[in-house]
DSSP file (Angstrom, degrees, kcal/mol; ACC not computed):
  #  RESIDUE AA STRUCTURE BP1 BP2  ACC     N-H-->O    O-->H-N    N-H-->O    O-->H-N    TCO  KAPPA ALPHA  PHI   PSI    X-CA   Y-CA   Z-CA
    1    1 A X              0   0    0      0, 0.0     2,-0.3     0, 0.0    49,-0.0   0.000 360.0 360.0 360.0 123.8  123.1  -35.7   90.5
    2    2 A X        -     0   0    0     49,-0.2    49,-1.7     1,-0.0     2,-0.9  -0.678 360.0-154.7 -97.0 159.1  119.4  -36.7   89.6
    3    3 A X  E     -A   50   0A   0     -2,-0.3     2,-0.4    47,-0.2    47,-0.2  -0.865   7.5-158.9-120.9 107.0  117.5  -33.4   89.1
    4    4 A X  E     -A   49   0A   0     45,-1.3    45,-2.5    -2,-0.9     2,-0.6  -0.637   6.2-146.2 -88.7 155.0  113.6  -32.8   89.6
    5    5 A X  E     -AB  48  24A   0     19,-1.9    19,-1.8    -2,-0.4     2,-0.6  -0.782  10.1-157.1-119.2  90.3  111.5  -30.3   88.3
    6    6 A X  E     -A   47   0A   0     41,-2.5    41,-1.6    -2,-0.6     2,-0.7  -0.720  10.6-137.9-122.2 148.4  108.6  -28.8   89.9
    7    7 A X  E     -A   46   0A   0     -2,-0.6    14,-2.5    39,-0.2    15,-1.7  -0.673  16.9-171.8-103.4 104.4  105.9  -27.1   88.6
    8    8 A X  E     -AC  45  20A   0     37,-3.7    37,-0.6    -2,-0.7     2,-0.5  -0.716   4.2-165.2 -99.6 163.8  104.6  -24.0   90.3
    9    9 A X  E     -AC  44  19A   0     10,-0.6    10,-3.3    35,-0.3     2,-0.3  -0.905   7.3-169.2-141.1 132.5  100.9  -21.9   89.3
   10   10 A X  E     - C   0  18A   0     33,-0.9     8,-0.2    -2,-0.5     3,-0.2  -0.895  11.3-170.9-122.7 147.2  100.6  -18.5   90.7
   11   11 A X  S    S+     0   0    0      6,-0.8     2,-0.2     1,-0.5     7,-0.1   0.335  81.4  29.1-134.0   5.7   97.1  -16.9   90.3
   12   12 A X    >>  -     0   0    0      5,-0.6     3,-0.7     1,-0.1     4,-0.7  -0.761  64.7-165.4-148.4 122.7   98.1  -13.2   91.6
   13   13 A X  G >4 S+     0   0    0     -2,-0.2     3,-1.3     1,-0.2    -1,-0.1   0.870  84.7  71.6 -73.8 -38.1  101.6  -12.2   90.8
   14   14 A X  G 34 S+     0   0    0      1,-0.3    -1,-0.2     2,-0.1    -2,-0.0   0.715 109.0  28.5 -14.3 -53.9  101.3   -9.4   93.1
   15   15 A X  G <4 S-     0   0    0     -3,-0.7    -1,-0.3     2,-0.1    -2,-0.2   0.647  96.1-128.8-103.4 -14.6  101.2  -11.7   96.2
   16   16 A X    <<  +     0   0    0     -3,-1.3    -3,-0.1    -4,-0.7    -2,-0.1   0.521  47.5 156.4  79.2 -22.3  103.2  -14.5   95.2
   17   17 A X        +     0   0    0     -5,-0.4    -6,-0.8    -7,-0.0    -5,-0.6  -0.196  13.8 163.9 -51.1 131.1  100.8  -17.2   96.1
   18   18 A X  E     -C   10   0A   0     -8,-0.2     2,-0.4    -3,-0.1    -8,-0.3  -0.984  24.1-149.6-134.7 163.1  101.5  -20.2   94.1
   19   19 A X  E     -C    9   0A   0    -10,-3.3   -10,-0.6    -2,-0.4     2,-0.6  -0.989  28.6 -99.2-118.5 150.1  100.6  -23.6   94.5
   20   20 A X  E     +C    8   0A   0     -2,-0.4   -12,-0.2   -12,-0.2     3,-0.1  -0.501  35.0 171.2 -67.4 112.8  102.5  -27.0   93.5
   21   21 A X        -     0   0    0    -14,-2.5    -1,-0.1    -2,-0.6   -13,-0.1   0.967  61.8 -43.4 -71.8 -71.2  101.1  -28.4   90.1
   22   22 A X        -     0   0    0    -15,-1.7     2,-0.2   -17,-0.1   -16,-0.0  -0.117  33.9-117.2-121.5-171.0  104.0  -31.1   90.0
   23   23 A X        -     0   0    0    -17,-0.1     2,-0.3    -2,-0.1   -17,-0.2  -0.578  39.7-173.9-167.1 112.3  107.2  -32.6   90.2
   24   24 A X  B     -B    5   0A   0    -19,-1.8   -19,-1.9    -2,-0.2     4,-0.0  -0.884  36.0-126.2-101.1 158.5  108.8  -34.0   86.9
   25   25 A X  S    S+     0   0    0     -2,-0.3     2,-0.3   -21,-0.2   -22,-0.2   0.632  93.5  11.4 -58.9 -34.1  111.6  -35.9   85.8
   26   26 A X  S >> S-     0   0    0      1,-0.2     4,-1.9   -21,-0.1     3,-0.7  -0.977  78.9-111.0-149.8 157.8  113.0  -33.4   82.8
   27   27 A X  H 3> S+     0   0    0     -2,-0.3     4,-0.6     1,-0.2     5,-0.4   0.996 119.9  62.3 -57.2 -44.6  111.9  -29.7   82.2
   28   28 A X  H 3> S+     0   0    0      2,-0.2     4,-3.1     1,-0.2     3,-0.5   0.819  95.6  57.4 -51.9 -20.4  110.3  -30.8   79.1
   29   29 A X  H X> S+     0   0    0     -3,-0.7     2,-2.2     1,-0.3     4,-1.4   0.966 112.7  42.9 -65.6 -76.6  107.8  -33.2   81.2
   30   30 A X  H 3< S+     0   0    0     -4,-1.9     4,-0.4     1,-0.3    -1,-0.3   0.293 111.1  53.4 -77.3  41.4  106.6  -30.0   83.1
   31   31 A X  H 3X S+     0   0    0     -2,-2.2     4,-1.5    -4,-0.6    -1,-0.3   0.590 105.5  55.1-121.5 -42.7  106.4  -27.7   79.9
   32   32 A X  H <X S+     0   0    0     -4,-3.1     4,-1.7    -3,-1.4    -2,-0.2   0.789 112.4  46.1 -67.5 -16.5  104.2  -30.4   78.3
   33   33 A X  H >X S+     0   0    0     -4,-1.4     3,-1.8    -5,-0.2     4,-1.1   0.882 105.8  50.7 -84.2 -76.0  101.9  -29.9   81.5
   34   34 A X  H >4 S+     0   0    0     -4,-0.4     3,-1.3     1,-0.3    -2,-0.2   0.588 111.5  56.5 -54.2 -47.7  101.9  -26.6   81.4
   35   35 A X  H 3< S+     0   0    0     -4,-1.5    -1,-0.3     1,-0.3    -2,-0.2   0.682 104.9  52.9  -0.1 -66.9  100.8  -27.5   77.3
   36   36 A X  H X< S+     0   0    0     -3,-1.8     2,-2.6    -4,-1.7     3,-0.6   0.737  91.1  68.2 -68.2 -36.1   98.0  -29.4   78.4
   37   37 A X  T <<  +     0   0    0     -3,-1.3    -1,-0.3    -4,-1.1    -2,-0.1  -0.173  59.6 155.1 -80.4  58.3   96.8  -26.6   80.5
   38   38 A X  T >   +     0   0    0     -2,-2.6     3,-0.6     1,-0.2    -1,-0.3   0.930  64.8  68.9 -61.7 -41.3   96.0  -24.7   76.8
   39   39 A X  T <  S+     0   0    0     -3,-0.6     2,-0.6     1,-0.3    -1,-0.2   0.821 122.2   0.6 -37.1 -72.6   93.0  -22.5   79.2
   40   40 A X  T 3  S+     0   0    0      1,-0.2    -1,-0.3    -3,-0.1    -2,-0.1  -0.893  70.2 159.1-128.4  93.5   95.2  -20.6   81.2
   41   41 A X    X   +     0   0    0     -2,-0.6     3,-0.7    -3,-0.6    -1,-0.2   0.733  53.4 101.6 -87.2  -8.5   99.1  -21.2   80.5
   42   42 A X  T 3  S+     0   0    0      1,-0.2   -32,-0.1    -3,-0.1    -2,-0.0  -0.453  76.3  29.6 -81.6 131.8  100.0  -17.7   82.1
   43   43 A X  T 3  S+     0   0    0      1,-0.2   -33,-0.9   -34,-0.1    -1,-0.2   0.351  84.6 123.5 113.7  -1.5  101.5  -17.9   85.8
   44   44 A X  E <   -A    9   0A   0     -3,-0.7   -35,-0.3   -35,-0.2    -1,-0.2  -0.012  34.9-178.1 -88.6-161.0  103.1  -21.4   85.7
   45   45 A X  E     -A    8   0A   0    -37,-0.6   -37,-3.7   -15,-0.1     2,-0.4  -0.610  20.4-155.1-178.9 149.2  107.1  -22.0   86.6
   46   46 A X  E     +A    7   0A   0     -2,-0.2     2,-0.3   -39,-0.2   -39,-0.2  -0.932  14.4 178.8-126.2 155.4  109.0  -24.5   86.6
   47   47 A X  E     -A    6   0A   0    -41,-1.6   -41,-2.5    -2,-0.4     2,-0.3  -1.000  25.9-130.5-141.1 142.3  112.4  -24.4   89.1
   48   48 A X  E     -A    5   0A   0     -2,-0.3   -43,-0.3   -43,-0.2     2,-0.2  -0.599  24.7-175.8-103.3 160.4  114.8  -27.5   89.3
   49   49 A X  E     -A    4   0A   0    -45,-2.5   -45,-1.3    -2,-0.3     2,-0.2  -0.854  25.0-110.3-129.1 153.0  116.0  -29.2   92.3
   50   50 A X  E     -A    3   0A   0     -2,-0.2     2,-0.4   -47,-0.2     3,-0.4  -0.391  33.6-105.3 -97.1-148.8  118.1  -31.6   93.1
   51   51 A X  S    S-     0   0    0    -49,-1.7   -49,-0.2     1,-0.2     3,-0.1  -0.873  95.8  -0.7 -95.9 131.2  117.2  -34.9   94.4
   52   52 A X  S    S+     0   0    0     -2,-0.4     2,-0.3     1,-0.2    -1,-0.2   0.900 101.4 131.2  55.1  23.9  117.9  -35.8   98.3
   53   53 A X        -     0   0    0     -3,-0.4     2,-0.2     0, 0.0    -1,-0.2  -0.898  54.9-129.9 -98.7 165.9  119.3  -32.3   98.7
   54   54 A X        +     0   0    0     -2,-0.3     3,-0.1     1,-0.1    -4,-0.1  -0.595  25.5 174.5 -82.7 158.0  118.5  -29.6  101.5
   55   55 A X        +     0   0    0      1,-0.5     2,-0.4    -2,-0.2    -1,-0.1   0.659  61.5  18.0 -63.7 -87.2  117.7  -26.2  100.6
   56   56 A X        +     0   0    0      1,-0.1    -1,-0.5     0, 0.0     3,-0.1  -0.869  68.5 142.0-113.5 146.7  116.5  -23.4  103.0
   57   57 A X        +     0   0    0     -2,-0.4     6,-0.1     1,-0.2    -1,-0.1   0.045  37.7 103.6-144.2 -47.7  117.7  -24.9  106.6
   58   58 A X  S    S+     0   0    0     -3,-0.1    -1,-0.2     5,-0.0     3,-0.1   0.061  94.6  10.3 -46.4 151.5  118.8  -21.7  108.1
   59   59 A X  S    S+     0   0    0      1,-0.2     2,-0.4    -3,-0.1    -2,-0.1   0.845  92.4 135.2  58.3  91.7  116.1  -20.5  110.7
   60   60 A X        -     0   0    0     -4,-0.1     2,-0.4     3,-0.0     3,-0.3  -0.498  63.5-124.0 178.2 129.6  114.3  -23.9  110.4
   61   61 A X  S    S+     0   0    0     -2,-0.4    -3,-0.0     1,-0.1     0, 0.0  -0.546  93.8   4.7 -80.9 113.3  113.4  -25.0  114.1
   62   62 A X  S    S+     0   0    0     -2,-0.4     2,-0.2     1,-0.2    -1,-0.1   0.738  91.2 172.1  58.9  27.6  115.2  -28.7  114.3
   63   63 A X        -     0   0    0     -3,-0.3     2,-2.4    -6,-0.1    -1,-0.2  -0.404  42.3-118.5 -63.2 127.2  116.9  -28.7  111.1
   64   64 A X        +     0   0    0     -2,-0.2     2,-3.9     1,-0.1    -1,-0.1  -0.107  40.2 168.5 -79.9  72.5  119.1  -31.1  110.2
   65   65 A X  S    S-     0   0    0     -2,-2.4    -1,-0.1     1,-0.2     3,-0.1  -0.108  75.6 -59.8 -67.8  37.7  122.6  -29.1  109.6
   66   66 A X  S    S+     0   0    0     -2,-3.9     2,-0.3     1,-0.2    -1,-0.2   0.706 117.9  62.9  90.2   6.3  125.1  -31.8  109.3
   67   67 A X  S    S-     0   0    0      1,-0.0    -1,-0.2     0, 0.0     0, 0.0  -0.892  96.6 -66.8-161.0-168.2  124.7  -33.6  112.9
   68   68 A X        -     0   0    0     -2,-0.3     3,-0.2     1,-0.1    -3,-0.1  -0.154  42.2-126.9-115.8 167.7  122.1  -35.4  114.6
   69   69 A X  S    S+     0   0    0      1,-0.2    -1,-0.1     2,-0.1    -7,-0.1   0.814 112.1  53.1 -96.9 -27.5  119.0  -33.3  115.7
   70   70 A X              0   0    0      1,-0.2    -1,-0.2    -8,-0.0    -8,-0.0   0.693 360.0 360.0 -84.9   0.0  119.1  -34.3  119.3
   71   71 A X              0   0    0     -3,-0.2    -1,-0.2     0, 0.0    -2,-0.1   0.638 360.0 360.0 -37.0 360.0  123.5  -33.0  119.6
């Protein structure tokens, strides 16, 4: 299973807004971005995925749940 890593920035914890910095190949890739960002490191995360898997589907409109979208 190949694994991605992506790299979120939140700028009010409060609310939860985040936005997508990245996607890396190993955690260590997005902790050396976060590095880079020496100004402001506070607020990043990174949460791993895998590759070519689904996620959230439930309640998704014309989500693909294991059979073709027009069944």
């Amino acid at each position: 299973m190949t694994m991605v890593y992506l790299l979120w920035h939140e700028d009010d914890a409060e609310t939860k807004d985040g936005e997508l910095v990245g996607v890396y190949g190993s955690e260590a890739e997005a902790a050396s971005a976060i590095a880079r960002s020496a100004k402001h490191p506070q607020g990043f995360s990174v949460d791993a995925h895998s590759l070519n898997g689904e996620r959230w589907l439930a309640g998704v409109p014309g989500a693909f749940l294991g059979r073709a979208a027009n069944d």
